[in-house]
N, C-alpha and C positions, 0 to 999 in steps of 0.2 A: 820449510816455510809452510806446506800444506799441515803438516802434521801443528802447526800452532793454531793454524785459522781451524782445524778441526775441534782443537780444544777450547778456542775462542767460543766458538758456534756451540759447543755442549753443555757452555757455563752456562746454568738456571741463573739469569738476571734478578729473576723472581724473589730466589731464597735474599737476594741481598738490595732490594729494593728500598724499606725503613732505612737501612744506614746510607745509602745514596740519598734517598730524599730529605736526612736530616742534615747532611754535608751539605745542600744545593743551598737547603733554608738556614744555616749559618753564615755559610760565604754571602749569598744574598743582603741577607741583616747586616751585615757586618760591612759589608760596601756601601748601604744606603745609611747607615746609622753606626756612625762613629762610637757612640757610647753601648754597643750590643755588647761586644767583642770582652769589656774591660772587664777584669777579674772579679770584679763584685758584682756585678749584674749576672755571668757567667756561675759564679760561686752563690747567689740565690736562687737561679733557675735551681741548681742542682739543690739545693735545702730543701727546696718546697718539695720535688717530689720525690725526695728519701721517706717522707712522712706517706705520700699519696704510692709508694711502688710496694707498699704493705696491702693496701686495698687491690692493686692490679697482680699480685699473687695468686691470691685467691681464686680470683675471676678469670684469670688465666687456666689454674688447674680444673675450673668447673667447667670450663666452654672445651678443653683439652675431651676431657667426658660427656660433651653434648648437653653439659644441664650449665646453669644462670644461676644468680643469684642477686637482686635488683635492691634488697633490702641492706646489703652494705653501705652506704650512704645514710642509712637513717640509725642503724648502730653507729658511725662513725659519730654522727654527732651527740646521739642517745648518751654514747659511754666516754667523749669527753666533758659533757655537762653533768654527769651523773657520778664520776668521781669528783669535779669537784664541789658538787653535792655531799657530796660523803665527808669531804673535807671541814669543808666549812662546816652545814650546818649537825653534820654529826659527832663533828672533831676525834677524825679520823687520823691516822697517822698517815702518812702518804703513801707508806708502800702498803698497808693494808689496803686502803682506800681502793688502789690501782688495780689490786689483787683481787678484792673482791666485784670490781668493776668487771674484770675479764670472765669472772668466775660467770657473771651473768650473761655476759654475750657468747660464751661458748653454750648457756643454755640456749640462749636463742636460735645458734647454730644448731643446734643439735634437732630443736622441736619443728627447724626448717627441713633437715635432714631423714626426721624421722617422718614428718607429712609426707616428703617426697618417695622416700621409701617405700615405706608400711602400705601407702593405699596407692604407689604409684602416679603419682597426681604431678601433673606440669611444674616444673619448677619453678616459670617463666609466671603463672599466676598464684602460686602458693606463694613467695616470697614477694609480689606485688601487696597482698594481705599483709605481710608482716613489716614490711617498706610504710604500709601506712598507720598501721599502727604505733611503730617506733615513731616516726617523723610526729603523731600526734602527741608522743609521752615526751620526745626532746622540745617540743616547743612548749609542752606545759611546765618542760624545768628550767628552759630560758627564759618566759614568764617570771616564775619564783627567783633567778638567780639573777634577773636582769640588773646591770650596771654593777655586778660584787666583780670585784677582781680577787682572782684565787692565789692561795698563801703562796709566799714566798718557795717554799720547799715545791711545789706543783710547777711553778712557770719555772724553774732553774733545770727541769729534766730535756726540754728540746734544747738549752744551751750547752749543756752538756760535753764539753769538747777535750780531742784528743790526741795529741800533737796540733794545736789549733787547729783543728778538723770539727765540724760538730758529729757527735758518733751515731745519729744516724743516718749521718752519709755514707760512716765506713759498715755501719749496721747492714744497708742496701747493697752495697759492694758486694760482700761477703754472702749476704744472701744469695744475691743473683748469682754467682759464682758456684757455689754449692748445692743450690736447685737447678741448675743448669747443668751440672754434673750428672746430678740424680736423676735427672729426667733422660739422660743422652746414654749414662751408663748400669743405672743400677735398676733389675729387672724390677723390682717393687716399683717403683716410677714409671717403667714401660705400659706396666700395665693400666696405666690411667688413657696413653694411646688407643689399647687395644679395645676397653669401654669404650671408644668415642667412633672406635672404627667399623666394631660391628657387636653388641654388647651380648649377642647368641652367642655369638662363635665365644666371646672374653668366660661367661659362664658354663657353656661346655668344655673349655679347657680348665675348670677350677677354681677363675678368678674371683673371690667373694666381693660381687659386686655393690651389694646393697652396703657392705661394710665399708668399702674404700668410698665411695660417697658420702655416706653417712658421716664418715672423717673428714672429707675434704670440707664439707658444709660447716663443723664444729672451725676447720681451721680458718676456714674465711670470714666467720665471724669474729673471731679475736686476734687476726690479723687486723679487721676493720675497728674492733674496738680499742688496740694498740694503736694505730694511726689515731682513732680521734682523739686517744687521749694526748698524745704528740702534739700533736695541731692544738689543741686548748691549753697545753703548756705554753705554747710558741704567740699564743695571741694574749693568755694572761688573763682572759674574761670571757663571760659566755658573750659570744657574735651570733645573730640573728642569722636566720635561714644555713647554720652553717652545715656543709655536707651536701647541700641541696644540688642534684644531678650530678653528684658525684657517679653514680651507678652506671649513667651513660658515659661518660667520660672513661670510666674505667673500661668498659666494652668497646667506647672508639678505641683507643692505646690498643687493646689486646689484636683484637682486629686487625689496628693498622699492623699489629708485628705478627701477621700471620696465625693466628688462630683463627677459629670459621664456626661457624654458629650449628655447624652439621656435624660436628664435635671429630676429631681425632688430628687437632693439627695445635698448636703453641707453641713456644718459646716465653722463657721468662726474658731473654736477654733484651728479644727481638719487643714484646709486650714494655720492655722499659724506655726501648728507643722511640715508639709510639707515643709512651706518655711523654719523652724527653720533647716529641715535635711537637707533639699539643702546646706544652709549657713554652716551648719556643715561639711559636705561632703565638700564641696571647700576649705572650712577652713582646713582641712585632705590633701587635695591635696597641699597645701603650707606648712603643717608638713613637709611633707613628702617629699619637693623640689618638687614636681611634674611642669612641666612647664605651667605656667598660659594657653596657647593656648588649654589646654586639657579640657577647664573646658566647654565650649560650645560642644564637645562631651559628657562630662558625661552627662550634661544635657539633651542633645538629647538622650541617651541613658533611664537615666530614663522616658524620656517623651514617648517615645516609648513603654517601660515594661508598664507603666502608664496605656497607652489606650489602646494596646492590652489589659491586664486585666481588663480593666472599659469594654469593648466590650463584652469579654467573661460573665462577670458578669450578664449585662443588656439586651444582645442581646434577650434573651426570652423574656421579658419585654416589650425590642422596638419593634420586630415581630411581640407582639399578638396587 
């Protein structure tokens, strides 16, 4: 009997907190509102952020390394209005269109990448810069594209489905699955830990630091421009402010699953279960009539609790 309460007492509650607090906020919902629970409200939660756990990839792997990335949001919606831009008014085939949409936002990655690199420079204000640059080039192509609905061949890729599944939900499965692997087993993935842990010690043992960044950055951007092209599939037309505080939102998620802003801690799993409460929690706030304009304070709220505790957590850590 002692020997269980010892092992009781040595479980880190901690590592499994996201999955407790998302079962508390299900059961919850689901006892105050009958209609949480039913399969199509459950089976959209999970649509929406198959499209939004491409952006919290990324942003997982960068905070994993201690660096940010704030400009995902304004390529998400940059490069969904921008293909179909390409579409429409260039009459583009659609998989070119796509292709060369990605082509751009891996350059954007890259020039985020290589600022950071090259001269060193904060992540956290270099891609502030490029966050608003984009945000001012996708509203100038919302503008131009304002009320076209995009062809037919563009909106049929988020319906997409596969055993009646839309695929990418089984797209995010698979993912999460397989970077969770990679991160847990395969040295080349470890080493994005040991950047975040102590980034002297990562490059006296070998690791080429400035390159695994400078990747990670290419990948976050067309992961985020993959998502918006998803998302402008799924809605059919350019939507006004679309994307907008995605970047914080993706930072609460990662956050709440355990990554820390002092870099050497993530999970992609744990990073999904965060965005899955977000999406729950908002989803609550519409139970419940709450007025949609509330939902960018809850979010700033959790994002608040978020990092004060990642601070408190880590702050010895980052001191010594």
């Amino acid at each position: 009997m002692s020997d269980k309460n010892n092992k009781i007492r040595n479980v880190n509650f901690g590592q499994y907190s996201i999955f407790i607090v998302n079962i508390i906020a299900f059961i919850f919902l689901s006892l105050l509102r009958e209609n949480f629970f039913r399969y199509t409200n459950i089976y959209s939660i999970i649509f929406g952020i198959s499209m939004e756990f491409l952006l919290v990839i990324g942003m997982t792997l960068l905070l994993i390394m201690g660096e940010i990335d704030l400009s995902i949001g304004s390529v998400f919606a940059f490069s969904g209005i921008f293909a179909g831009f390409l579409m429409m008014k260039l009459d583009m085939p659609t998989w070119a269109g796509i292709l060369l949409c990605l082509c751009v936002t891996a350059a954007i990655g890259y020039i985020n990448g290589f600022l950071v690199v090259r001269f060193r420079a904060n992540s956290l204000m270099i891609t502030i810069g490029t966050m608003i640059f984009f945000r001012g080039i996708a509203d100038a192509f919302i503008n131009l594209m304002r009320g076209v609905t995009y062809p037919s061949g563009y909106r049929a890729i988020a319906n997409f489905r596969i055993g009646g599944i839309n695929f990418t939900i089984i797209l995010m499965v698979l993912l999460m699955i397989i970077l969770e692997f990679l991160l847990l087993n395969h040295t080349a993935f470890k080493k994005f830990y040991y950047i975040g842990q102590n980034i002297r010690s990562a490059k006296l043992y070998g690791i080429k630091v400035e390159k695994i960044k400078h990747t990670v950055f290419i990948l976050t951007s067309v992961t985020a421009g993959l998502a918006g092209i998803f998302a402008a599939s799924r809605s059919g037309q350019t939507v006004y402010n679309t994307g907008q505080g995605l970047e914080f939102k993706m930072i609460t998620a990662a956050i709440l699953g355990g990554a820390s802003l002092f870099g050497g801690k993530g999970s992609i799993v744990k990073s999904f279960f965060g965005l899955l409460l977000l999406a729950v929690i908002l989803n609550g706030l519409i139970m419940f009539n709450i007025d949609p304009v509330w939902t960018d304070v809850v979010i700033g709220i959790v994002l608040i609790f978020a990092i004060v505790l990642d601070t408190r957590i880590n702050r010895e850590q980052f001191e010594y």
